[in-house]
Structures are given as C-alpha cells and as structure tokens.
C-alpha positions in Angstrom: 0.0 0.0 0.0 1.1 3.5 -1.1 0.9 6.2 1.1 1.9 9.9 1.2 1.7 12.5 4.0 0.8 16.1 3.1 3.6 18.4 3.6 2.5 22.0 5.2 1.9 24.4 2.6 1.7 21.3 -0.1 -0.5 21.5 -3.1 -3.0 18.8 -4.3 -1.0 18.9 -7.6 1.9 18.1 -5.9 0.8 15.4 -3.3 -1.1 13.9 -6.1 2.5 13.7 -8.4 4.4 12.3 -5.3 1.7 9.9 -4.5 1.5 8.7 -8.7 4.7 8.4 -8.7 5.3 6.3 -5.4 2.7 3.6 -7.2 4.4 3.6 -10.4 8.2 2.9 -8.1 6.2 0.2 -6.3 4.8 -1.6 -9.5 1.0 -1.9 -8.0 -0.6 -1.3 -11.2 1.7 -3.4 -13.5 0.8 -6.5 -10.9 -2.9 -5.2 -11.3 -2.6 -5.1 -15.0 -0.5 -8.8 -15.2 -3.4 -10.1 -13.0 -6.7 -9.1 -15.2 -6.6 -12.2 -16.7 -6.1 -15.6 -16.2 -2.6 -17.1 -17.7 -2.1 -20.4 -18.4 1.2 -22.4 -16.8 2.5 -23.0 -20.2 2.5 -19.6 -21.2 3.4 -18.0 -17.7 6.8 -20.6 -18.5 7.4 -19.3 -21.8 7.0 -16.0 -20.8 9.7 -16.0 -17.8 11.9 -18.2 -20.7 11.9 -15.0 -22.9 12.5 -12.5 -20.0 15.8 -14.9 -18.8 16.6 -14.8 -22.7 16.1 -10.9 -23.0 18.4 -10.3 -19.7 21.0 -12.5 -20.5 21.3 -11.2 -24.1 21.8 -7.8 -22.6 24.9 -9.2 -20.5 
C-alpha cells in the first residue's frame, strides 16, 4: 500500500505527483494489470523463458 503524508503548505497537484509516482516505483498497477486475466502455466513458463533470454542477451 502506497501512502503519502501532506507536507505543510503542499499543493494537491503536488501530493497527487508524489503519491503517482510512489505507485508507479512500487509496481501496483503493472501487478494489477499482469493479473486481469487468467494465464495459463504453459504460457506463464514461456513468458519467464523470454524475459531470462532478453536479460542474459543484454549481459
């Protein structure tokens, strides 16, 4: 959970950047998003295959 505290003399605008931006560093809504639906085993495998594949061919 993602929380901010209002600094004195803050803005909305501002809490509300801080506060978007502390969910994006925490990855809430790509979990969210990878979540929507179901995935299958075989495809959850294949997709961590590719990701190994894509880091290692960065090295």
């Amino acid at each position: 959970m993602s929380d901010v505290k209002l600094n004195e003399g803050e803005s909305f605008e501002s809490l509300l950047r801080r506060f978007t931006k502390r969910v994006e560093q925490s990855g809430v809504l790509s979990e969210v998003r990878r979540r929507a639906f179901f995935e299958k085993p075989s495809i959850k495998r294949k997709r961590k295959e590719a990701q190994k594949r894509r880091k290692t061919a960065r090295r």
